[in-house]
Structures are given as C-alpha cells and as structure tokens.
Backbone bond lengths (Angstrom), bond angles and torsions (degrees), N, CA, C in turn:
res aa  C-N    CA-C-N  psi(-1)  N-CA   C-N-CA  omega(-1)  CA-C   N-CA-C  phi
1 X - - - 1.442 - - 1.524 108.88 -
2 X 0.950 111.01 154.99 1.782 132.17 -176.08 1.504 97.01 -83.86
3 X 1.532 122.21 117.04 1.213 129.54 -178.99 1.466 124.43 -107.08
4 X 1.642 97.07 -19.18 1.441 104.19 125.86 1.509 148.81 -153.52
5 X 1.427 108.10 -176.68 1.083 135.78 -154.39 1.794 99.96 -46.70
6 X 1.292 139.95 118.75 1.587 136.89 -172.85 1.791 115.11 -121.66
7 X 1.303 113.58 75.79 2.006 109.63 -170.32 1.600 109.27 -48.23
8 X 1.486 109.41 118.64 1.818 98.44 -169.33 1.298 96.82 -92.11
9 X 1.181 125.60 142.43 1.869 98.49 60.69 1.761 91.31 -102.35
10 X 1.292 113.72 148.81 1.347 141.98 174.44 1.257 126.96 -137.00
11 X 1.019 140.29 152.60 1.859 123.88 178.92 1.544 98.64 -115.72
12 X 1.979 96.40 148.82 1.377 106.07 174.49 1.615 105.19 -138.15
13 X 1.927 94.04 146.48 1.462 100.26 -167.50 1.167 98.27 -87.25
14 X 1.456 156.90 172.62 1.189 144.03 -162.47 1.892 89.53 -160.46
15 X 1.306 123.43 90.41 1.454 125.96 160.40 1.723 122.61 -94.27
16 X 1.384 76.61 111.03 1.923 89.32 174.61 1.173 93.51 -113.29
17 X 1.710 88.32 144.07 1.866 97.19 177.18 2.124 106.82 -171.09
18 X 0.561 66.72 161.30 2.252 82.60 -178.46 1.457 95.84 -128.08
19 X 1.637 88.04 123.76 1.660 109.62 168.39 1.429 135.66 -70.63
20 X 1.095 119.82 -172.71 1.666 112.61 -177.77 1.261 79.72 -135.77
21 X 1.586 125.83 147.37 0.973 163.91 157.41 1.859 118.12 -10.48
22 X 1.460 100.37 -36.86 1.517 108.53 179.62 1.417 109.71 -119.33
23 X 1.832 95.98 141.86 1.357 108.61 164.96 1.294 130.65 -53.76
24 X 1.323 121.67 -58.40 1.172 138.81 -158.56 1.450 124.09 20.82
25 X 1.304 104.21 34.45 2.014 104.54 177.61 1.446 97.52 104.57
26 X 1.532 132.88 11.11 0.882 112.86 170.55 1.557 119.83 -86.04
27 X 1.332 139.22 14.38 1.543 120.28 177.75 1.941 87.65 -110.68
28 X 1.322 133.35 -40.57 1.619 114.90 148.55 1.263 137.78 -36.45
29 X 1.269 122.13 -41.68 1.498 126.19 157.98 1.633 113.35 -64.89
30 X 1.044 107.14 -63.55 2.126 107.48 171.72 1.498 108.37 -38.79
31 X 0.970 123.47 -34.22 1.350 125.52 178.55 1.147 138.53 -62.00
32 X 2.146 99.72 -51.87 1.340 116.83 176.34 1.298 96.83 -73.44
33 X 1.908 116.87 -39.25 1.880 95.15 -168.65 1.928 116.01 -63.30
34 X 1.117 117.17 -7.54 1.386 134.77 177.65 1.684 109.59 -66.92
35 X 1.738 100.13 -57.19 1.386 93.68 -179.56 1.296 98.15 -70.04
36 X 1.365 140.33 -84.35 1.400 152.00 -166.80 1.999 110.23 -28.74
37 X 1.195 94.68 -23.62 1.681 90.62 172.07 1.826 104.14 -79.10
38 X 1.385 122.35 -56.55 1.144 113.32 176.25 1.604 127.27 -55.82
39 X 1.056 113.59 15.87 1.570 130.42 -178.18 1.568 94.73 -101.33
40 X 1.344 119.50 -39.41 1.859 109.40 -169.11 1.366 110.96 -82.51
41 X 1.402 94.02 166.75 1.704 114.59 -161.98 2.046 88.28 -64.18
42 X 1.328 108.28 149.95 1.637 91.73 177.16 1.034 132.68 112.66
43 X 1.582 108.40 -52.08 1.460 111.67 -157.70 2.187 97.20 -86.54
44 X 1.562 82.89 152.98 1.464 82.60 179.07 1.719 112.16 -138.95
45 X 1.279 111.70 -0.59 1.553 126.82 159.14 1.670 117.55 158.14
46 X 1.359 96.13 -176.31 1.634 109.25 -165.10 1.341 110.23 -153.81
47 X 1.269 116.01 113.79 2.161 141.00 161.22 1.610 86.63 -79.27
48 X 1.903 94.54 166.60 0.929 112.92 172.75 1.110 103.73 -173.59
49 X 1.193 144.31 165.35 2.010 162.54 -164.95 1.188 117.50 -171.09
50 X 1.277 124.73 141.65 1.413 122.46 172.77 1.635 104.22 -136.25
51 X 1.249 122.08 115.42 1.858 93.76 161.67 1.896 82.32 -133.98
52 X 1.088 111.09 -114.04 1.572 118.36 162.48 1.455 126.99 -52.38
53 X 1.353 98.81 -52.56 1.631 108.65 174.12 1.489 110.67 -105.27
54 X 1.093 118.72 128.49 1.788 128.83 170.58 1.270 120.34 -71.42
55 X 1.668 139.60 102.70 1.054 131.20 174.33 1.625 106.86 -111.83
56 X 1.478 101.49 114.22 2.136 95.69 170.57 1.716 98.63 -129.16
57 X 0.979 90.33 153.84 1.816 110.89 -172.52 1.378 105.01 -141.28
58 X 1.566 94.04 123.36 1.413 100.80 -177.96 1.852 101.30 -114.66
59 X 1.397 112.85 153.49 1.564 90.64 -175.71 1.924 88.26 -146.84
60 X 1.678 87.89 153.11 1.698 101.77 -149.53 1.983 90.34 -127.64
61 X 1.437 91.60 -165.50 1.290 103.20 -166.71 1.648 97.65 -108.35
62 X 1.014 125.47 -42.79 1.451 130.59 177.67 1.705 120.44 -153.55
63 X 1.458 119.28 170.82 1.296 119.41 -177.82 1.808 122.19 -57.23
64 X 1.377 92.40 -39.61 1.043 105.90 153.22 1.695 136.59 -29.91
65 X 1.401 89.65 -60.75 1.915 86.61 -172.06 1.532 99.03 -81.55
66 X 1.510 121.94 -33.54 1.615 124.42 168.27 1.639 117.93 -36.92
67 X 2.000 110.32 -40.43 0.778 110.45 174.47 1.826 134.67 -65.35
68 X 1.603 97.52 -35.36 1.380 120.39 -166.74 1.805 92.77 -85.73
69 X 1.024 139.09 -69.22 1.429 126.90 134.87 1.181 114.93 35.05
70 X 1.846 110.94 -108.95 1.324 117.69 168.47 1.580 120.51 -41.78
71 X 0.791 146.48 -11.56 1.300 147.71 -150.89 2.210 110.68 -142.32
72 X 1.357 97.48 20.84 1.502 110.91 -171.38 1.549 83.12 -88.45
73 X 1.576 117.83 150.91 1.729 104.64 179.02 1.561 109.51 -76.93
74 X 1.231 116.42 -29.58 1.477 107.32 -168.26 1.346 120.07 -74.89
75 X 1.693 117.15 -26.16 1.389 132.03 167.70 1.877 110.77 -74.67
76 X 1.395 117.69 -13.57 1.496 139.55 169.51 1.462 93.98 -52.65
77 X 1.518 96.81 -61.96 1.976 111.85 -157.77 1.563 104.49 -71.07
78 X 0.969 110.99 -32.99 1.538 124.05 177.97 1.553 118.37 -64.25
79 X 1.339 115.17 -39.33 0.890 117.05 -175.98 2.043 129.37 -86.60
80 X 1.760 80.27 -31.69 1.547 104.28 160.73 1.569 99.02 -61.41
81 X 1.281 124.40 -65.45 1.821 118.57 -172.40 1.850 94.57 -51.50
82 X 0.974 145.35 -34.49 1.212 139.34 -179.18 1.838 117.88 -47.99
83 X 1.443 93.34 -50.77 1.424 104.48 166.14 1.109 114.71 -50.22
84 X 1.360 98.33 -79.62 1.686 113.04 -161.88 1.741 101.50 -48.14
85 X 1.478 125.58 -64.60 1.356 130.86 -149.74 1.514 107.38 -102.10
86 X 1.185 124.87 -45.26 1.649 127.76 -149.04 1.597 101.89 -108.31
87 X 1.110 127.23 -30.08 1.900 125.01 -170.78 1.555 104.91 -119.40
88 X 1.552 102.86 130.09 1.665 112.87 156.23 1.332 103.33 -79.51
89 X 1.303 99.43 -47.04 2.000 97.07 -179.46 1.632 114.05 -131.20
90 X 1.176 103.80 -176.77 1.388 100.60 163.06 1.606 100.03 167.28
91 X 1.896 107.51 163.98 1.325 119.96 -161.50 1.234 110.40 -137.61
92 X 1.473 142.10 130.40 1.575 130.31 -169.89 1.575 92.11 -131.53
93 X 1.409 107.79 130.42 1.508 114.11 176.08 1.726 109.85 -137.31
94 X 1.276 112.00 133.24 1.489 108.66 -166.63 1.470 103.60 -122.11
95 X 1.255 112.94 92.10 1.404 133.74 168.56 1.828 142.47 -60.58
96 X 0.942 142.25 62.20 1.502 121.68 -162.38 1.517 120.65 -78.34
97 X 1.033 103.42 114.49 1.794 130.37 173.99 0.910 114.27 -27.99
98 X 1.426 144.56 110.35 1.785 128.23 172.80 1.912 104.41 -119.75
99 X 1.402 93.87 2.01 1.301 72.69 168.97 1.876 105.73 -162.59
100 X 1.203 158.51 -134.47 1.281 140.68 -149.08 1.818 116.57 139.67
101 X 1.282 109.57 103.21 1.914 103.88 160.39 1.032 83.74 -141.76
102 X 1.719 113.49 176.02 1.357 152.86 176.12 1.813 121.54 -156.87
103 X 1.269 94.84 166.23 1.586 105.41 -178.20 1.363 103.54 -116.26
104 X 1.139 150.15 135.06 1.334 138.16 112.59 1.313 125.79 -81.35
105 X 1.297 125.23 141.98 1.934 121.99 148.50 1.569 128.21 -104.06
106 X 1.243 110.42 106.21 1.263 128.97 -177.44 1.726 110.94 -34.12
C-alpha cells in the first residue's frame, strides 16, 4: 500500500504475469528490485498481489523516470532472469492517473 499521500496525475506501471513453477531466487531478486526501485529519481510507490496471477504496480513521476527505470542495468538482468526462469507470461501497461479516491474503515 501507498503510505503516502501522491496529487495525480502520476503514471503507473501495471505488471500482470503467471509464474512457472520454480523459485530459483526469485522472491530475493523481487525484493532487491523493490528496494533499488525506491532509490530512482521518480519513483513514488509500489502494490503488489500474488495468488495465481501476479499483479505489482509501481507508480512514478513521469514517462521519463518509467523509462530510465526499465533500462537501469540491474533491473535489465532481472528482467532477462524473468524470462528465462520466473514467468510463463506476463503483461506491462503504463497508465497515467488523472484522477484517485479510496475507502478506509477505521
């Protein structure tokens, strides 16, 4: 969950995807790319779900930093091991926010 508060418009990457059967370092790698994303110029938070289908959303300041992002080398290597080891499928959609509510119950 977003802990904080973000005035949009903002953009969000939206990865859906179904796993393959083996770990192989993938919940250590998900992790570091988690910390190492909040290190870039941009980023302003990250959801995530797992049951059958994987949905994580990361959401940035512009196309820009989405771009530099994808293209960081270590998130490069990560994403290549994604192919090869961790995804049967997967879907990347880059959305910008124009607008935003929520519920909580106390």
């Amino acid at each position: 969950m977003i802990k904080v508060a973000i005035k949009p418009p903002y953009y969000a990457v939206i990865f859906t995807n179904t796993r393959t059967d083996k770990d192989l370092g993938y919940a250590a790698m998900a992790h570091e790319m988690e910390v190492l994303a909040k290190t870039q110029p941009g980023y302003l938070g990250f959801e995530s779900a797992r049951d059958e289908l994987g949905i994580s959303i990361s959401y940035w300041e512009s196309l820009e930093d989405i771009a530099d992002w994808k293209s960081q080398a270590d998130h490069l290597a990560a994403q290549k091991r994604g192919i090869t080891d961790w995804y049967k499928w997967y879907k990347v959609r880059i959305c910008r926010v124009e607008r935003e509510y929520e519920f909580f119950k106390k």
